[in-house]
C-alpha positions in Angstrom: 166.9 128.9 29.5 165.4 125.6 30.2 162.4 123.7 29.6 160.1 122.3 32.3 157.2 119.8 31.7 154.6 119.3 34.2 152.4 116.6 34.5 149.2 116.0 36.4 147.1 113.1 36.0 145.8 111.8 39.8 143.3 114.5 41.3 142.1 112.6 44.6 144.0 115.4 47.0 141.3 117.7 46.9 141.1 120.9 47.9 144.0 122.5 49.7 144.0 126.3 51.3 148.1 126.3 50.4 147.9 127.7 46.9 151.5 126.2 45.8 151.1 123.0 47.6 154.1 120.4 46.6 151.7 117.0 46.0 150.7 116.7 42.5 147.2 115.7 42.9 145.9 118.9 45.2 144.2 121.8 43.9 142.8 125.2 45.2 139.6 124.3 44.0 137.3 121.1 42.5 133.4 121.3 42.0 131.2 119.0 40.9 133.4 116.6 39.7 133.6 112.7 41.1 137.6 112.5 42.1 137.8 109.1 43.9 135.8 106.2 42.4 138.8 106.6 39.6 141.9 109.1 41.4 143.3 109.2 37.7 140.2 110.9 36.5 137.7 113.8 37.3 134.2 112.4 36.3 131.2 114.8 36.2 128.3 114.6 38.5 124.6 115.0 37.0 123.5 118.5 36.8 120.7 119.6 39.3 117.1 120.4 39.1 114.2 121.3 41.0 113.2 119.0 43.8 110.2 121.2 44.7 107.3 122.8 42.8 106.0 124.6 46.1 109.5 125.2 47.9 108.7 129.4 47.9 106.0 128.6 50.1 106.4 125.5 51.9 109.9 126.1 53.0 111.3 122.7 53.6 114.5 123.1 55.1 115.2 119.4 56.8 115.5 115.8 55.8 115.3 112.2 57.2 114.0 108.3 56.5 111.4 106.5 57.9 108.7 103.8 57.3 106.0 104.8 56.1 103.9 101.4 55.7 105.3 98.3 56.3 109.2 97.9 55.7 109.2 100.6 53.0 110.9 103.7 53.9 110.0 107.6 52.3 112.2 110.6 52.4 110.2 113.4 54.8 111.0 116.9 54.8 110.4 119.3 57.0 108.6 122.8 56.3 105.8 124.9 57.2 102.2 125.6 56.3 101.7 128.2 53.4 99.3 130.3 55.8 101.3 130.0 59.1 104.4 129.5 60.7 103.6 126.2 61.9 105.2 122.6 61.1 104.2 120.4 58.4 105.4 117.3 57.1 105.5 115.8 53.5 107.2 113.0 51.9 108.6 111.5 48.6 108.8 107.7 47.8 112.3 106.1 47.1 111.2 104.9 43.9 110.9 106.8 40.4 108.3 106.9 37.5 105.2 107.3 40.1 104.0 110.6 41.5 105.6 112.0 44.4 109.0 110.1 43.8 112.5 111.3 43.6 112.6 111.8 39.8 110.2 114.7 39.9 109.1 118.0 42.1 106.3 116.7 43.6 105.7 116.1 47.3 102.6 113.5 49.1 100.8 114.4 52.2 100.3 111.4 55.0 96.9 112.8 57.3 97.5 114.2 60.2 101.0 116.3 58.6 100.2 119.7 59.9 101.2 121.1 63.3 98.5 122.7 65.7 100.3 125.3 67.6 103.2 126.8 68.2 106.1 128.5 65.8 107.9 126.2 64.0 111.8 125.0 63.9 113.9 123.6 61.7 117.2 121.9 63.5 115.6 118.7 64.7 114.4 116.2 62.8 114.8 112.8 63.9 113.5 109.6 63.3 113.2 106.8 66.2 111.9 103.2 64.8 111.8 101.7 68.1 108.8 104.2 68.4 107.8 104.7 65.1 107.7 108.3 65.1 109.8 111.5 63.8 110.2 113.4 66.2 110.5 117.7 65.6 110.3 121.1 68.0 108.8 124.0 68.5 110.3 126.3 71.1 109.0 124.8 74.3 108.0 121.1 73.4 109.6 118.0 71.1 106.9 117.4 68.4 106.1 114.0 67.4 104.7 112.8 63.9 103.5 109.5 62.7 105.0 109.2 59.3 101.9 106.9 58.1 99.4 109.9 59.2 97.7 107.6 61.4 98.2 109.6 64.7 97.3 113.1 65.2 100.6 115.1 65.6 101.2 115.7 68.9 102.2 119.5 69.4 103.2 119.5 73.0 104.3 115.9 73.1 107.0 116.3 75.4 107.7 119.8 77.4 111.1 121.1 76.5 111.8 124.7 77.0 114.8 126.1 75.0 116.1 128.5 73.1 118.7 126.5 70.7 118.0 123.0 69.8 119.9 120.5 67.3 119.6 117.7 66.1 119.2 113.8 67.5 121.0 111.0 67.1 119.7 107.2 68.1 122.8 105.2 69.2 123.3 102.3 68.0 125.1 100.8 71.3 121.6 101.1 73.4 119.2 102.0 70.7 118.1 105.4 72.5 117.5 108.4 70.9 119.3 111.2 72.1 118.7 115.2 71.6 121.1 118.2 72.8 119.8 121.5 73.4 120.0 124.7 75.4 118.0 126.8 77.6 119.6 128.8 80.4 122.5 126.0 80.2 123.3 123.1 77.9 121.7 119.4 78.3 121.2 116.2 77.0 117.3 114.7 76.6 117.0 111.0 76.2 113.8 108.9 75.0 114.4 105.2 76.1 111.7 103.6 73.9 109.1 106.2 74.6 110.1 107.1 77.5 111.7 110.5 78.3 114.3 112.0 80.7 114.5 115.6 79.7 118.0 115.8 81.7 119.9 113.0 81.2 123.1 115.1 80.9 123.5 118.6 82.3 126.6 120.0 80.9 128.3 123.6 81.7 126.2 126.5 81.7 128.4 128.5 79.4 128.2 126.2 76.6 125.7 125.3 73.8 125.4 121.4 72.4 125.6 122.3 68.6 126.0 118.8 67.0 126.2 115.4 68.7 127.2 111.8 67.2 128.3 108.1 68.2 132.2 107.7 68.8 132.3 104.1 69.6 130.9 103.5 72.8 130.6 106.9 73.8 127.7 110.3 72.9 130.3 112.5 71.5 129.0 116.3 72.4 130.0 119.3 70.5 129.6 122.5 72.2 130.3 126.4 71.6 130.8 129.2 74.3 127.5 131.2 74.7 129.5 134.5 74.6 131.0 134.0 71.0 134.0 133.9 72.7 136.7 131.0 73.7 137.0 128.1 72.7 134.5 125.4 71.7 134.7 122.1 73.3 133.9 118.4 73.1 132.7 116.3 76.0 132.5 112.1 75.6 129.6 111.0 77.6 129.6 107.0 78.6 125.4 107.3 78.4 125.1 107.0 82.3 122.3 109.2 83.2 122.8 107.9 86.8 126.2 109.8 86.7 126.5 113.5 86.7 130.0 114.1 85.3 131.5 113.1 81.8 133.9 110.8 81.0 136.1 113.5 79.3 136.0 116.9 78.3 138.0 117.7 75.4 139.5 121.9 74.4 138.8 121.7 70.8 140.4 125.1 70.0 139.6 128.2 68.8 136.2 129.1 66.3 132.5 127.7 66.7 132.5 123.9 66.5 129.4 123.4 64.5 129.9 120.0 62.8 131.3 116.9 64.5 131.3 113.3 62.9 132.9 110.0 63.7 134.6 109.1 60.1 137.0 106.3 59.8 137.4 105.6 62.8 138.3 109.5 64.2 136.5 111.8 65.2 135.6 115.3 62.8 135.1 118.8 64.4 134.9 121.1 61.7 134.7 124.9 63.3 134.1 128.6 61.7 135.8 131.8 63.0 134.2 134.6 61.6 131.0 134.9 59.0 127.8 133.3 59.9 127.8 130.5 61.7 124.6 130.5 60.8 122.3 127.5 62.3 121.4 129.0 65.9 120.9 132.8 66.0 122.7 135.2 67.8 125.7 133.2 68.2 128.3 134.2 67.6 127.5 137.1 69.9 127.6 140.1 67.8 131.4 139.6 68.1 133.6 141.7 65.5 136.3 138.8 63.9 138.4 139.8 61.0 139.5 136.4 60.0 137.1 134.1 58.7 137.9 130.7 58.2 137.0 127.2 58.5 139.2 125.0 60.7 138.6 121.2 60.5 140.4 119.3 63.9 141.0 115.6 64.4 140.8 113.9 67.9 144.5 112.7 68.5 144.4 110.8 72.1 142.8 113.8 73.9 143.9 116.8 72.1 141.9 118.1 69.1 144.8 118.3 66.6 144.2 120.9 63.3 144.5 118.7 60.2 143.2 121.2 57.6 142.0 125.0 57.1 140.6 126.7 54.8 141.1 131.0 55.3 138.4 133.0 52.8 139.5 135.7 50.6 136.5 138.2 50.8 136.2 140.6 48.5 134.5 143.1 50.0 135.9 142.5 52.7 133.4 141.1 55.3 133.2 137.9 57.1 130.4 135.9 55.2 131.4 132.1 55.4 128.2 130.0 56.5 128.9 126.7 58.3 125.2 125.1 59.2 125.0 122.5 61.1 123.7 119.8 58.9 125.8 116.8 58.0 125.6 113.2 56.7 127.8 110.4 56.7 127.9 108.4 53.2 130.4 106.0 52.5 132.8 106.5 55.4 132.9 110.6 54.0 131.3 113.9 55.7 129.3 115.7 54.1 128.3 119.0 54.8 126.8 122.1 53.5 129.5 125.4 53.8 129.6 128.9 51.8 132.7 130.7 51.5 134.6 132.7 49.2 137.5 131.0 48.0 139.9 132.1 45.3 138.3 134.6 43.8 134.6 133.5 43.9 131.7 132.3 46.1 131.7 128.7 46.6 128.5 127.3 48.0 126.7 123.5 48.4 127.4 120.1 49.5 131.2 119.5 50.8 133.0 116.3 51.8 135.9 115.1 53.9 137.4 112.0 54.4 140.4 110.0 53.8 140.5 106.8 51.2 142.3 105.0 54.1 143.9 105.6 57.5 147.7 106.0 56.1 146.1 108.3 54.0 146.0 112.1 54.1 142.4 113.9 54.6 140.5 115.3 51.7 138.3 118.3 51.2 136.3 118.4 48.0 133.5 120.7 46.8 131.2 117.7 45.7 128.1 119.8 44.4 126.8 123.6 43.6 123.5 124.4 45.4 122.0 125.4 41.6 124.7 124.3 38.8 126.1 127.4 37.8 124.0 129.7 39.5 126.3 130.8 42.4 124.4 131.9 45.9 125.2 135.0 46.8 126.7 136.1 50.2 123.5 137.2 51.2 121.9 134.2 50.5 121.1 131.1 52.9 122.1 127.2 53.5 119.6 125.1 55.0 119.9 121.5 55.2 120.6 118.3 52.3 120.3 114.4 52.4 121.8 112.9 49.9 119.8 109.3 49.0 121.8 106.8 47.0 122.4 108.9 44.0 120.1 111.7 44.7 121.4 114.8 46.8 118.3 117.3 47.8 120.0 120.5 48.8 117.4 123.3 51.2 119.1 126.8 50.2 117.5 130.4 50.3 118.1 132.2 46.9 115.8 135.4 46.7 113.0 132.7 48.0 113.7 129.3 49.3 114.2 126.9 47.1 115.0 122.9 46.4 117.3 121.2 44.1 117.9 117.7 43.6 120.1 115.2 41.3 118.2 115.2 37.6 116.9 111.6 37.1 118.2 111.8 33.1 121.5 112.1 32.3 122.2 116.1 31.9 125.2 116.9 32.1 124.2 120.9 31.2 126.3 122.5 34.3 130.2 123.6 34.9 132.7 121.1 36.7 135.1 123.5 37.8 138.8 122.4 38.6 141.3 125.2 39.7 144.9 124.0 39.9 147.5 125.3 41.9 150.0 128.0 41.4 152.9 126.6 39.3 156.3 128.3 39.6 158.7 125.3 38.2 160.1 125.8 41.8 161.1 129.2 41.4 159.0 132.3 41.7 161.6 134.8 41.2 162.2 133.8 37.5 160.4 134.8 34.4 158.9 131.6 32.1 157.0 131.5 28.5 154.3 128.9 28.4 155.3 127.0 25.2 152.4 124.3 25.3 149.6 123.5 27.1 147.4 120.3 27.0 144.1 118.7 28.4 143.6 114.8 27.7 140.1 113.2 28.5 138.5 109.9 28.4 136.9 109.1 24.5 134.6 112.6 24.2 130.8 112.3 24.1 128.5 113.8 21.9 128.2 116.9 24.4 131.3 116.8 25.7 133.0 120.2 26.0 136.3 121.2 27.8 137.5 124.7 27.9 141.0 125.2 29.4 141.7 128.8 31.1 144.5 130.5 32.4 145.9 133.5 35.0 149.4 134.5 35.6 151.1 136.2 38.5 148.3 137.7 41.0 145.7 138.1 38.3 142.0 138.0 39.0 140.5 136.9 35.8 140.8 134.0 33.7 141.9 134.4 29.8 140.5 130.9 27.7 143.5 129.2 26.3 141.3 126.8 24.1 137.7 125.1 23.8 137.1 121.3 22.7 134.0 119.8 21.2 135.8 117.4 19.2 133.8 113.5 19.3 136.1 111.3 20.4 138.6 113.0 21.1 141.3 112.2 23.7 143.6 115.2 24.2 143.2 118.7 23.0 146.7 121.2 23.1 147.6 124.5 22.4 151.2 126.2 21.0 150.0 129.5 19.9 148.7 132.6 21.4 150.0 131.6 24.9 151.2 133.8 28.3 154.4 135.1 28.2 157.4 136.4 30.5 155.2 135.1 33.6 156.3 134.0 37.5 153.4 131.9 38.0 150.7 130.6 35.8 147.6 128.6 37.4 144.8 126.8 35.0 141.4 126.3 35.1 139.3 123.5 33.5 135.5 123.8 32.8 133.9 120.7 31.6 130.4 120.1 30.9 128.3 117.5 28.6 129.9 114.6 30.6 133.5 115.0 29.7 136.1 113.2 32.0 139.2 114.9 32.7 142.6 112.7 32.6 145.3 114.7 32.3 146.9 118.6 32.2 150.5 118.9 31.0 151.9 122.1 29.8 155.4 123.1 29.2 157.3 126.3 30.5 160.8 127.9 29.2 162.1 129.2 32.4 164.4 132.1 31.5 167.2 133.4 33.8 166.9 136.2 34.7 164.9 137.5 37.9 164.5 141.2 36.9 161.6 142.6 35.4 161.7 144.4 32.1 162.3 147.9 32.1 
């Protein structure tokens, strides 16, 4: 018999789908918890509250910036009317302590915020300040709204058949807005300054644009087989409407690419096979997959190269990830919105990925819950988030549609949830006693409270090891009353009241023998 002591104390891995990955500072799960402003630490995130006191009937499922008077910028969302299925427009101010600002629920009307006609959508929502306007759709023409209310919205502002439509991106290299969308074949519209070419780019009739961003010089395109079936693609476009061909087309592999970001310098495709991929209905085409999972590629000279996966363990059995479309780009990370099962339990929100440099590996983390402990269910919906500088607004469908957004005070009320990886002392076959188990933290607050759990072997429910409330404490441990004559052991760390997680060490008697007990 010998004695093994494991150490953990750097968390900035993130989330990996190998549940006995070698690196120290991976896990199989992390929520709500800030891993890399300090890698040696897992600092809580504020809890989240409502960010909407009409949200059941206003439904605002989409975000963006833009100036409202002046040089000072509002947050629009986009929802509909309480009577109709029409657009309508509200906004908050980026300041707090007023009404209609981002510390509270409520939401200011500009004139001239409701749409006229037509049935509304929810995938573009764009802003253009070289026009002043946001621009929106309904399903045959691009919307425009003047965020200061002082021109009537125009509901057929531009003609634009379609049937799938995302959303726009201005490029920075010419200062054009771009839009992708579909209808009886993929294409590109471009407004040049007020000035529109509805096909600027015609791209192959088999695929739908699904999400479209800057990659240096080029209009990076994402697009997904209208069948459901094949592979999803990626075509770099110089902006040459004069031209009729692309500068490369690009096989991005198998699942529907629905989110694709320049970060760091690379370009992001992440990609769903299976579940709900949930942003443009009807695709995938009523096709039957049995594994669901989320694929995230990297472009590597001109191949799309696999750099992480995540596979969902379903316990009923049915492919339910979602994978929307929306995304953001904060501080050289992705964020986007996903649901999945993952070990053991629903896992829905904000997500991020990124890398802290470019010699580093990529990280996944589950950055926030949709509603702090409330899980969604697999039934329920994603819409659409923005996060502004440290408030994240997060569009979801629970029951009703809902809102939630960062609290403005310093609650600290939910779970951050951090599931470590299977531990074997590198040999599954053999039998171990858990002899001591430890959590340190940073100097415990008032509220602070750390429970540490455990499972062994291919368990499915946690058993609570110990609980600590203790003010000022720095470490908390266990000897008594611990597993015994396990293969593998994995620990789970709930911490709420704005505890900060340093450190788990525990200590295992591995024990010779590789038969069980009979």
């Amino acid at each position: 018999m010998k004695t093994i002591e494991t150490k953990i104390d750097r968390f900035d891995g993130g989330i990996e789908n190998d549940s006995r990955d070698p690196r120290e500072n991976t896990c199989q799960m992390v929520s709500n918890f800030d891993i890399f402003t300090n890698p040696r630490k897992m600092t809580q995130y504020r809890s989240s509250e409502s960010g909407d006191g009409a949200a059941a009937t206003r439904q605002r499922r989409n975000f963006c910036l833009a100036i409202r008077t002046g040089t000072t910028y509002s947050l629009y969302a986009l929802g509909r009317q309480e009577a109709v299925a029409r657009l309508e427009v509200e906004y908050k101010d980026l300041t707090t302590g007023a009404a209609n600002d981002l510390d509270d629920t409520g939401w200011g009307s500009t004139a001239n915020n409701q749409s006229g006609a037509g049935t509304a959508e929810y995938n573009l929502f764009v802003y253009y300040q070289r026009t002043g306007y946001i621009y929106a759709s309904n399903t045959a023409n691009i919307i425009r709204y003047d965020p200061d209310g002082g021109d009537a919205i125009a509901d057929t502002h531009q003609t634009l058949t379609h049937t799938h439509i995302a959303q726009g991106v201005v490029h920075s290299k010419d200062d054009i807005l771009y839009i992708p969308y579909f209808n009886s074949g993929g294409f590109i519209a471009r407004n040049n300054n007020g000035t529109w070419n509805t096909t600027a780019l015609t791209l192959p009739v088999h695929y739908i644009p699904s999400s479209i961003c800057e990659y240096g010089n080029y209009l990076a395109i994402a697009c997904i087989p209208t069948s459901g079936v094949g592979n999803s693609r990626v075509f770099l476009w110089d902006r040459d409407s004069s031209l009729t061909t692309v500068d490369e087309s690009i096989d991005w592999g198998e699942g529907m690419l629905m989110v694709l970001e320049e970060v760091d310098g690379a370009l992001i495709g992440i990609s769903q096979k299976g579940g709900a991929a949930n942003s443009f209905t009807g695709v995938p085409n009523g096709v039957v997959v049995t594994n669901d999972k989320v694929i995230f590629r990297q472009l590597v000279g001109n191949k799309a190269v696999k750099v992480k996966e995540l596979l969902a363990n379903h316990s009923g059995g049915s492919a339910t990830t979602q994978l929307p479309i929306a995304k953001q780009r904060v501080d050289n990370r992705l964020y986007f919105q996903m649901l999945i099962e993952l070990n053991g339990a629903v896992r829905d929100g904000v997500w991020s990925f990124g890398r802290i440099d470019q010699n580093s590996p990529w990280v996944l983390v589950h950055e926030r819950t949709s509603n702090n402990n409330t899980a969604l269910d697999t039934g329920d919906s994603l819409r659409n988030f923005i996060k502004v500088g440290d408030y994240l607004f997060q569009s979801y469908i629970d029951t009703n549609y809902a809102i939630s957004k960062t609290d403005d005070g310093a609650t600290f009320s939910h779970n951050s949830v951090y599931e470590s990886k299977r531990f074997n002392a590198g040999d599954a076959s053999t039998h171990k006693d858990l002899m001591e188990a430890t959590v340190t933290t940073e100097y415990m607050p008032t509220a602070g409270d750390v429970i540490l759990q455990y499972r062994t072997n291919n368990s499915t429910s946690w058993t609570q090891i110990f609980q600590n409330t203790t003010d000022n404490s720095i470490s908390r441990s266990a000897i008594t009353s611990l597993p015994k004559d396990y293969k593998e052991i994995e620990f789970r760390i709930l911490a709420t009241g704005n505890a900060e997680i340093t450190g788990l060490i525990f200590k295992e008697n591995v024990k010779s023998r590789r038969f069980n007990t009979v």
